[in-house]
MARGULUM-529941 format. One record per atom (N, C-alpha, C): x, y, z; residue in one letter; atom name; residue number from 0. Coordinates in steps of 0.02 Angstrom, whole numbers, plus 50000, padded with zeros to 5 digits. Atoms other than C-alpha are relative to their C-alpha. Layout:
xx; yy; zz; code; site; pos
X; Y; Z; a; CA; NUM .
...
REM end
This chain:
xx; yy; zz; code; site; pos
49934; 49973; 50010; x; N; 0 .
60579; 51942; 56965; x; CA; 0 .
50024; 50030; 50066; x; C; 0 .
49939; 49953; 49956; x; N; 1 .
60721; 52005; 57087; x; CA; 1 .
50024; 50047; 50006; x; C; 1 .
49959; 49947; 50000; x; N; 2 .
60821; 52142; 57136; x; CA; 2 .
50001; 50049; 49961; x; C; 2 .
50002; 49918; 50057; x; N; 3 .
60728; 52267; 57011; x; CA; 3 .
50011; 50057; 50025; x; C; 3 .
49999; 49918; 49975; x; N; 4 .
60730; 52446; 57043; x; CA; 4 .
49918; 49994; 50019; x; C; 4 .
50094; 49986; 49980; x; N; 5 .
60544; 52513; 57105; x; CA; 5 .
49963; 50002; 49941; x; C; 5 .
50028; 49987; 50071; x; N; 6 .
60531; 52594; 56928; x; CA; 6 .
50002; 49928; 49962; x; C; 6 .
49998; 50074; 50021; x; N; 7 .
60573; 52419; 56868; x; CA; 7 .
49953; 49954; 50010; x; C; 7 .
50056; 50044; 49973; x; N; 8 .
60453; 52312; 56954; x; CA; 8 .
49916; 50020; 49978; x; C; 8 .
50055; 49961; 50043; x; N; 9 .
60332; 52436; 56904; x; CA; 9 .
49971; 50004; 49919; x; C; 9 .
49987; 50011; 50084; x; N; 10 .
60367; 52427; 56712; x; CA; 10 .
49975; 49907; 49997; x; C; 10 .
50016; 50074; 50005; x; N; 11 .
60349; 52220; 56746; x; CA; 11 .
49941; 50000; 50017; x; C; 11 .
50065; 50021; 49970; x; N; 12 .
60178; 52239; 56824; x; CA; 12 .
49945; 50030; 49949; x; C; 12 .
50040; 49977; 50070; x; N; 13 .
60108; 52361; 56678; x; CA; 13 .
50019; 49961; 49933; x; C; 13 .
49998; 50039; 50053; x; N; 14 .
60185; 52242; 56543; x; CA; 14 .
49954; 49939; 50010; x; C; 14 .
50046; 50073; 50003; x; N; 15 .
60084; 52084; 56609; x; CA; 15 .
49925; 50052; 50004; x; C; 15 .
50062; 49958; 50028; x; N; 16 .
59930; 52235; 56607; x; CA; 16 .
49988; 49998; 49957; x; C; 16 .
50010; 49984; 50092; x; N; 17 .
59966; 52277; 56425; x; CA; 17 .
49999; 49921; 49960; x; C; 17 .
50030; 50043; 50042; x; N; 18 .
59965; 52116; 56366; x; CA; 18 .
49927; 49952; 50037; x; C; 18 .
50082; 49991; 49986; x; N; 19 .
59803; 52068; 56460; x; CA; 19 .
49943; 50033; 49979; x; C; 19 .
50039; 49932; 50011; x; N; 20 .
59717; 52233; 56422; x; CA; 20 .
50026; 49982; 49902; x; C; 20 .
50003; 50039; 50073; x; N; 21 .
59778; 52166; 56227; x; CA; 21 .
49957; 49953; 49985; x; C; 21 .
50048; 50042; 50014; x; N; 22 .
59703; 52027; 56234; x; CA; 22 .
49928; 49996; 50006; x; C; 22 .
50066; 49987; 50021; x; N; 23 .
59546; 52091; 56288; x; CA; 23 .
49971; 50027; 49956; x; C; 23 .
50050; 49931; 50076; x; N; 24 .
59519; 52244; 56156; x; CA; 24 .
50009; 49949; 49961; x; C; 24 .
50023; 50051; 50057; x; N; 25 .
59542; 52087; 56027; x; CA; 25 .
49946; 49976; 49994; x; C; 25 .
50074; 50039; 49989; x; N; 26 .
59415; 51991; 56099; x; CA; 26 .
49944; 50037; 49997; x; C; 26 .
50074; 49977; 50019; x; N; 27 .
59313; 52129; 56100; x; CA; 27 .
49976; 50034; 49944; x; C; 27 .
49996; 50010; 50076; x; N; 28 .
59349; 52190; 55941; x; CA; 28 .
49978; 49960; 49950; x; C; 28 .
50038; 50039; 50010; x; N; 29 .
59309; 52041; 55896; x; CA; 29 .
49925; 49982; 49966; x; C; 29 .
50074; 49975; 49978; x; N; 30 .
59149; 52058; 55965; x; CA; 30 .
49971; 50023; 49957; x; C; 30 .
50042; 49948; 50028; x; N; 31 .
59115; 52211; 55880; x; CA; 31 .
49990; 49999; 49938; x; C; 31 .
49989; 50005; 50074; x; N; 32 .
59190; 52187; 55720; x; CA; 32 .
49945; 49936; 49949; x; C; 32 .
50033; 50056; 50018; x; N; 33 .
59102; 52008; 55687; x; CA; 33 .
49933; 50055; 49971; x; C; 33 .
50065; 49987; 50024; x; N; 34 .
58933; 52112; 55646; x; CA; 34 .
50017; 50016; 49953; x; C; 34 .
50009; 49975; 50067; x; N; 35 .
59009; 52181; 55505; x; CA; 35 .
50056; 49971; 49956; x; C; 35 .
49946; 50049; 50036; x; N; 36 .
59094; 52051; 55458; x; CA; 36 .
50079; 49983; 49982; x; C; 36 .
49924; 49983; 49974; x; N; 37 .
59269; 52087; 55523; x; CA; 37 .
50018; 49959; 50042; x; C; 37 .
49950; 50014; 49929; x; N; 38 .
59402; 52040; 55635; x; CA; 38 .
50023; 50055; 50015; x; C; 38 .
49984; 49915; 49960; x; N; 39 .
59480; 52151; 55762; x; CA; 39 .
50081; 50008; 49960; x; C; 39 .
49933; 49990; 50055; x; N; 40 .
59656; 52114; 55647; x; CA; 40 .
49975; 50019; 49919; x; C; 40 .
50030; 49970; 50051; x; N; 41 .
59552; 52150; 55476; x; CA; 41 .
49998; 50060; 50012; x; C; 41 .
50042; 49946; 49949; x; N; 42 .
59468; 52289; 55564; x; CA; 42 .
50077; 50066; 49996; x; C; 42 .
49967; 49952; 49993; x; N; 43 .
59648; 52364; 55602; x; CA; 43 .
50036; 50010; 49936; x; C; 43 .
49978; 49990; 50060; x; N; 44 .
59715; 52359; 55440; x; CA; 44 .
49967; 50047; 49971; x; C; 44 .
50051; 49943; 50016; x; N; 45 .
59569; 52456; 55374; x; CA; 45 .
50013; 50043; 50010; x; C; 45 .
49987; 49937; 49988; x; N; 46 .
59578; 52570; 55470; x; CA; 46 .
50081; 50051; 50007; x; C; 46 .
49953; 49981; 50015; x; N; 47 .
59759; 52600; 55449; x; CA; 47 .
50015; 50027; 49939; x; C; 47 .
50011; 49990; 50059; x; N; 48 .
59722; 52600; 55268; x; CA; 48 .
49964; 50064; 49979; x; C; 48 .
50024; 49920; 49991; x; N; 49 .
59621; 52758; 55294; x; CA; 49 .
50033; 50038; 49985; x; C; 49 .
49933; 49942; 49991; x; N; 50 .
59782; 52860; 55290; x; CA; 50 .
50000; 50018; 49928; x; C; 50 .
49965; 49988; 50069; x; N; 51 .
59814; 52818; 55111; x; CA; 51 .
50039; 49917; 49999; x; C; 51 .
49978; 50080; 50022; x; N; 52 .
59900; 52657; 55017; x; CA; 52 .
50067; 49994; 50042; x; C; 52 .
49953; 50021; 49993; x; N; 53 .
60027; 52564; 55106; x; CA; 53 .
50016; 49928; 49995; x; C; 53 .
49989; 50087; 50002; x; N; 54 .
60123; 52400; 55108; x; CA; 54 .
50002; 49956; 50070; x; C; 54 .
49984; 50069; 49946; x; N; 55 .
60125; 52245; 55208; x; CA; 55 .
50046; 50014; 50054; x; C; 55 .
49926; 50007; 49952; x; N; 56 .
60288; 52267; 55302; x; CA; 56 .
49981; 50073; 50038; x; C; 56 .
50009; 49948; 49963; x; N; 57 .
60219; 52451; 55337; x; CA; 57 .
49950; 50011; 50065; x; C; 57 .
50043; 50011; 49941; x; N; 58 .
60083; 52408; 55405; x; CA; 58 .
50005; 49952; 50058; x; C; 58 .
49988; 50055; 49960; x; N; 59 .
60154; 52264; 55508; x; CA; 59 .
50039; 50035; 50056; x; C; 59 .
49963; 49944; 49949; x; N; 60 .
60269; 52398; 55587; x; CA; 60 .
49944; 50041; 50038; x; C; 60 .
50016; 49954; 49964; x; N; 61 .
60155; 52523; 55630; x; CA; 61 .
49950; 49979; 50068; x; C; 61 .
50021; 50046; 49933; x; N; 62 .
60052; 52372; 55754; x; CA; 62 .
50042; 49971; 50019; x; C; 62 .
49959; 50047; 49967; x; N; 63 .
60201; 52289; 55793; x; CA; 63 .
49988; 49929; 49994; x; C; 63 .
50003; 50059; 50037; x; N; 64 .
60146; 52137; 55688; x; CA; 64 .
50055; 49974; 49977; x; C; 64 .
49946; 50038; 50044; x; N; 65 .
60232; 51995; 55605; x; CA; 65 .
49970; 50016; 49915; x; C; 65 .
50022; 50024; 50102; x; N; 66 .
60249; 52026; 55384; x; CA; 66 .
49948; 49969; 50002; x; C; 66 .
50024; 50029; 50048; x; N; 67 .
60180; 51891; 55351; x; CA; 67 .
49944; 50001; 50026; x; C; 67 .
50076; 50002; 49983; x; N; 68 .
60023; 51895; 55473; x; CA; 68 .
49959; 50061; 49976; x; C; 68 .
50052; 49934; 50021; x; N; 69 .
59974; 52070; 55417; x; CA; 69 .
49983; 49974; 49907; x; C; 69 .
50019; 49998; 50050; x; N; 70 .
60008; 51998; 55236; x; CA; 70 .
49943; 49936; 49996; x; C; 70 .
50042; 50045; 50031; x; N; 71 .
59906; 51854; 55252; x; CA; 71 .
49917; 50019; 50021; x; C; 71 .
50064; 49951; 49997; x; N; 72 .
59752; 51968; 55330; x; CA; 72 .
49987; 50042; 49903; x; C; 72 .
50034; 50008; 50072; x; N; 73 .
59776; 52052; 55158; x; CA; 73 .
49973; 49982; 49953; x; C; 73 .
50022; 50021; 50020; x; N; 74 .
59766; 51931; 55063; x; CA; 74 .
49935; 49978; 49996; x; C; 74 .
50061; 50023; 49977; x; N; 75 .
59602; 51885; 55157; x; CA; 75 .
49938; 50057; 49963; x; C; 75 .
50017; 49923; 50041; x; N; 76 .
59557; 52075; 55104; x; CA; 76 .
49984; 50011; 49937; x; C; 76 .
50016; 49979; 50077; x; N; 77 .
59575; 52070; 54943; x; CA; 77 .
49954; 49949; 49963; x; C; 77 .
50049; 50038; 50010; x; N; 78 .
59497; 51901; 54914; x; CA; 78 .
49913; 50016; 50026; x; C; 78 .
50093; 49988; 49979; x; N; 79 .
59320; 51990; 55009; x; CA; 79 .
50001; 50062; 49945; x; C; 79 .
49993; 49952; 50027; x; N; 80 .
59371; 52142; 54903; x; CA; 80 .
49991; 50067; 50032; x; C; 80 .
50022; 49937; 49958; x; N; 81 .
59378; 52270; 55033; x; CA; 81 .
50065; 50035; 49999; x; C; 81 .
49928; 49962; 50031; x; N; 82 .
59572; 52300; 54972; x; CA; 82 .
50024; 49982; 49939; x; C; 82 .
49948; 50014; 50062; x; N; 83 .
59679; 52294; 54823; x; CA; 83 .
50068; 50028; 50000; x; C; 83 .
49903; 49979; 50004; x; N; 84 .
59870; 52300; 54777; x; CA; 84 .
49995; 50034; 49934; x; C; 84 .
49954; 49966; 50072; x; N; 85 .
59962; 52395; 54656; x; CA; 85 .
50060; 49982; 50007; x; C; 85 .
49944; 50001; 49992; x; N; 86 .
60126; 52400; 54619; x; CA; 86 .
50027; 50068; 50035; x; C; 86 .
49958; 49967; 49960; x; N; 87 .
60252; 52489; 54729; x; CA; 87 .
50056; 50039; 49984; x; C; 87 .
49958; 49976; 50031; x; N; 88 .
60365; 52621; 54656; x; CA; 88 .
50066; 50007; 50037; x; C; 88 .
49948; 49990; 49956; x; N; 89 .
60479; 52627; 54793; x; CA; 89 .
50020; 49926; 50015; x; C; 89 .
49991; 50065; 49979; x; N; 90 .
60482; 52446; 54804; x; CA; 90 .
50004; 49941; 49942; x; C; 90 .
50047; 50062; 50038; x; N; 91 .
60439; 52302; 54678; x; CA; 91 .
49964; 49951; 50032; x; C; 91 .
50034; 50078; 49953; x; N; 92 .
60429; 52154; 54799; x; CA; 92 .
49948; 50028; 50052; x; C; 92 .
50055; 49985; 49972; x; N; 93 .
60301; 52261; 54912; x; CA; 93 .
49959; 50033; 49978; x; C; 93 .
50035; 49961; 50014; x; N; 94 .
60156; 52309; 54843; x; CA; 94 .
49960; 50043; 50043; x; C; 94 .
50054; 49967; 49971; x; N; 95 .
60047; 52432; 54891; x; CA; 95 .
49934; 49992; 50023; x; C; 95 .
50068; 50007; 49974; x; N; 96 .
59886; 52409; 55004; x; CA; 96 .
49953; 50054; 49978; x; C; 96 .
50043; 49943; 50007; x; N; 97 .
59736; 52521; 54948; x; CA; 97 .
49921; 49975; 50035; x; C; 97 .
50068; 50006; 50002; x; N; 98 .
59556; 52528; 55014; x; CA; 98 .
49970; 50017; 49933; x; C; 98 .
50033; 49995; 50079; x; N; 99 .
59420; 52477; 54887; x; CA; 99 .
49940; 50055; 50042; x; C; 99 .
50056; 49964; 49980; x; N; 100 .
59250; 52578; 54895; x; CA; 100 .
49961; 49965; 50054; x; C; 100 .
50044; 50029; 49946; x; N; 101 .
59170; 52420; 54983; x; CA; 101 .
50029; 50010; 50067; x; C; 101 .
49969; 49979; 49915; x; N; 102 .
59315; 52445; 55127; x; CA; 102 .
50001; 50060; 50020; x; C; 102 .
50019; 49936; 49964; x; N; 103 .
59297; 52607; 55140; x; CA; 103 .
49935; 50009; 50044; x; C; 103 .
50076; 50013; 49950; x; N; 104 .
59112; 52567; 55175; x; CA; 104 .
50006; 49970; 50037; x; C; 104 .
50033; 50060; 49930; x; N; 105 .
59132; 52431; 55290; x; CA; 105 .
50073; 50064; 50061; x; C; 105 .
49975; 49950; 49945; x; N; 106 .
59245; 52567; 55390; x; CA; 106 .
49952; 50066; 50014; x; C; 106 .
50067; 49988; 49995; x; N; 107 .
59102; 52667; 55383; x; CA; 107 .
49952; 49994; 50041; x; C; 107 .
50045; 50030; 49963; x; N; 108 .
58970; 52555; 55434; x; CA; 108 .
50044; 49979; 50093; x; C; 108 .
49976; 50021; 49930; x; N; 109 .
59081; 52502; 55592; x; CA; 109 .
50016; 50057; 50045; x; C; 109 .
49993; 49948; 49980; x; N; 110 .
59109; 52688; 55634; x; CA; 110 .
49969; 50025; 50090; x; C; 110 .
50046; 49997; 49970; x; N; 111 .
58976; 52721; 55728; x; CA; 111 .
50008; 49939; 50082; x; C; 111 .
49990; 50017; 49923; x; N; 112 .
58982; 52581; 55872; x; CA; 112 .
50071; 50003; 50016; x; C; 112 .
49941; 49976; 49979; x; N; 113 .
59173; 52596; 55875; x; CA; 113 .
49996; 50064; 50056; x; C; 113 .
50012; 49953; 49964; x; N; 114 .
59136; 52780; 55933; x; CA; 114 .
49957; 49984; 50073; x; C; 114 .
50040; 50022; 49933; x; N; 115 .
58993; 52710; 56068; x; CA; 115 .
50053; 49966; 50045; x; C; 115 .
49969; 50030; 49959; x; N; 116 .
59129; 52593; 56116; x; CA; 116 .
50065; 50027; 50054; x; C; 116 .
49956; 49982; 49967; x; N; 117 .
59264; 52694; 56135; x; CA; 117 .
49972; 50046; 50078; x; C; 117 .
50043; 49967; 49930; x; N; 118 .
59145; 52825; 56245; x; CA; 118 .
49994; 49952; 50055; x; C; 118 .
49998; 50055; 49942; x; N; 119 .
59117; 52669; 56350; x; CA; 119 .
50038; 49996; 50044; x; C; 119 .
49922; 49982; 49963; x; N; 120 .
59291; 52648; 56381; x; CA; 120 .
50019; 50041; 50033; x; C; 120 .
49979; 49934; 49995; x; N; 121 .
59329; 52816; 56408; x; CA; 121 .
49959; 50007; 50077; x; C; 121 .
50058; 49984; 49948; x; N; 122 .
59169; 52848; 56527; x; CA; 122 .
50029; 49990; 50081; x; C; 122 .
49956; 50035; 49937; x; N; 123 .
59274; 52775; 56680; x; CA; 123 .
50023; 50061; 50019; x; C; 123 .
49967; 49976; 49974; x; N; 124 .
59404; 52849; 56676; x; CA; 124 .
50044; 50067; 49997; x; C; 124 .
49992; 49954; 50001; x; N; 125 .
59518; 53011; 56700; x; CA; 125 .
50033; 50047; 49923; x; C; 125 .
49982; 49971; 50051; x; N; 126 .
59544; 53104; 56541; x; CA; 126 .
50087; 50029; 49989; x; C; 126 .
49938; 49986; 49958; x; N; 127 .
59723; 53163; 56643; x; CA; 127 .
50038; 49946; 49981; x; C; 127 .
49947; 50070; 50021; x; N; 128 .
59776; 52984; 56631; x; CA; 128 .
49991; 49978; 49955; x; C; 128 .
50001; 50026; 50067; x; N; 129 .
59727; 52948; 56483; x; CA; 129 .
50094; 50030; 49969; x; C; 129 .
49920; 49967; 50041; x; N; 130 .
59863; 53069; 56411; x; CA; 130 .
50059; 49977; 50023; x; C; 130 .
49935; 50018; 49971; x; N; 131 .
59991; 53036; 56542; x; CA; 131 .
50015; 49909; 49972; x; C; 131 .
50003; 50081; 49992; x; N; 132 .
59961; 52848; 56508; x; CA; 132 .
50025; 49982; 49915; x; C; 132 .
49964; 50008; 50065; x; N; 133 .
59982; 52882; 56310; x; CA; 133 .
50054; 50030; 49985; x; C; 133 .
49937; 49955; 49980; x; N; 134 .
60144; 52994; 56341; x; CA; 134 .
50043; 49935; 50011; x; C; 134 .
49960; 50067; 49978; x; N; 135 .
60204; 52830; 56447; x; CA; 135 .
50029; 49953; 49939; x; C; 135 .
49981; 50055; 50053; x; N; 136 .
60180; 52709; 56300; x; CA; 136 .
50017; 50023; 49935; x; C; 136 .
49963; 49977; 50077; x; N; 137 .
60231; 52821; 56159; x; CA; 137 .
50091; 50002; 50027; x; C; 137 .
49928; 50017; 50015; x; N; 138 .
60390; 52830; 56239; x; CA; 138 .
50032; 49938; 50020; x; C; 138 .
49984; 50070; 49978; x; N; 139 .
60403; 52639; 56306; x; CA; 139 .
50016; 49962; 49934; x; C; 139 .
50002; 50024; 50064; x; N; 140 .
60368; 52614; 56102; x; CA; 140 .
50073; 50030; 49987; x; C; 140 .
49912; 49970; 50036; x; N; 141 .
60539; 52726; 56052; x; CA; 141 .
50040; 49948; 50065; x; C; 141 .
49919; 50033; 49952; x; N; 142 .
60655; 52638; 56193; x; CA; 142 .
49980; 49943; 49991; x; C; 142 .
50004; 50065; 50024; x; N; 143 .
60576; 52471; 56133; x; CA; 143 .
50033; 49998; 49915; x; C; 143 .
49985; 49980; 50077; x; N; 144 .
60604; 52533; 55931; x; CA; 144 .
50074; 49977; 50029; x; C; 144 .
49933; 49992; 50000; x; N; 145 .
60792; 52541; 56000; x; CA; 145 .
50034; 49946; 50008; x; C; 145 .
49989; 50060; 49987; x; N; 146 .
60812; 52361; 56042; x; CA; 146 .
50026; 49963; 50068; x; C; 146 .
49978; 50005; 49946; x; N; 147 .
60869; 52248; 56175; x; CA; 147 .
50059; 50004; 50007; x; C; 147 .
49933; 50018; 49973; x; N; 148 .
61034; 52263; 56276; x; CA; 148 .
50031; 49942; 49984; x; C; 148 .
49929; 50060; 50005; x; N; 149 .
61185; 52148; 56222; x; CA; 149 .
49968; 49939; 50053; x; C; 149 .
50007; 50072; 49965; x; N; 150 .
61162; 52056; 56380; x; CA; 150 .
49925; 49983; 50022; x; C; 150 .
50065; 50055; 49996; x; N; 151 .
60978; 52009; 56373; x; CA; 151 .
50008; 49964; 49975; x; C; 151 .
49994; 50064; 50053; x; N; 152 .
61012; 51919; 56219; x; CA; 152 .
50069; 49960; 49984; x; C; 152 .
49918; 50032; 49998; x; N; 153 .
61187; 51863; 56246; x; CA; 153 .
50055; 50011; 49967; x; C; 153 .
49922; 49955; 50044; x; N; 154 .
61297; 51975; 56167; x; CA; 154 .
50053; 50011; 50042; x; C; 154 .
49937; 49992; 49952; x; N; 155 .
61455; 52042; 56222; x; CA; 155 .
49995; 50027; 50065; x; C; 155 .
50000; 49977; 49914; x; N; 156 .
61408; 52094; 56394; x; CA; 156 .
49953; 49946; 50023; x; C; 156 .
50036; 50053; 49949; x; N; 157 .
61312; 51933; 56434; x; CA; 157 .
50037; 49977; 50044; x; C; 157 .
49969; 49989; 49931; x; N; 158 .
61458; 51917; 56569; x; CA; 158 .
49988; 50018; 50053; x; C; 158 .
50020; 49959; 49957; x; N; 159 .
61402; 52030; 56660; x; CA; 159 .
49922; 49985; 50038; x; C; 159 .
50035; 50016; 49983; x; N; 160 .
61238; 51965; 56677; x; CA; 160 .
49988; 49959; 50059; x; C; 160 .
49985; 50079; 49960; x; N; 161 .
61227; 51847; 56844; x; CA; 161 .
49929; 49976; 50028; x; C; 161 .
50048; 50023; 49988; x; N; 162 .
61099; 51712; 56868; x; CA; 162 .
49984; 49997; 50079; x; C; 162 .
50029; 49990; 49939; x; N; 163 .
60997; 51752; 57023; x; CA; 163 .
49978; 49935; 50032; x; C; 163 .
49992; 50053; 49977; x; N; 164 .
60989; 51592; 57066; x; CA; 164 .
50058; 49959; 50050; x; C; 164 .
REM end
């Protein structure tokens, strides 16, 4: 890219990070999860499910998933029996996600090297940037929540836009 700002160019060089640094915690998630018979997308459902019952679409929001991929992990869920639905009082068409006793256990059993792993992680680096670094992306998440500008996507100020070319 062109003619960004500093802060700009900067924001472009930590987005091709974050989705790198994504794709690895999957893979290693992965990794980790496979022993207990997980995926690192199972895996996060679970543990989202921890909170208390929610639905599909809720939980698809709170990773920044697509519906239907978080619902078709459920489904996967409920067929091992490590979740079940109810119905949704606030809803009909979304039911409610619940952990069963076995998912509670298999969040449980995976506890433990999660914690080793995260220490791993952690072990590096500055405890300082950690925070500043989750400060960054909690608020990169709200000014993303807010959507894109007209003229990225060709709304009424795509005029204004001019190809750098």
């Amino acid at each position: 890219m062109t003619d960004l700002s500093p802060a700009a160019e900067t924001l472009s060089d930590i987005t091709t990070e974050l989705f790198a640094v994504n794709g690895a915690l999957l893979r290693a998630g992965d990794a980790l999860s496979a022993r207990f018979g997980l995926t690192s997308a199972r895996w996060q459902v679970l543990g989202l499910l921890a909170e208390g019952p929610q639905s599909a679409a809720h939980l698809a929001r709170e990773r920044g998933l697509r519906r239907q991929a978080v619902q078709q992990t459920v489904v996967k869920l409920v067929e091992e029996g490590l979740v079940s639905t109810s119905p949704n009082p606030a809803d009909r068409r979304a039911p409610l996600v619940s952990l069963t006793a076995k998912g509670t256990d298999a969040l449980a059993r995976i506890e433990p090297a999660e914690r080793l792993w995260m220490e791993h992680l952690a072990g590096g680096l500055d405890p300082d940037d950690l925070k500043a670094t989750l400060r960054l992306l909690r608020g990169l998440r709200a000014v993303l929540a807010e959507g894109l500008p007209p003229a990225a996507v060709g709304g009424a100020d795509a005029a204004d836009v001019r190809d750098p070319a």
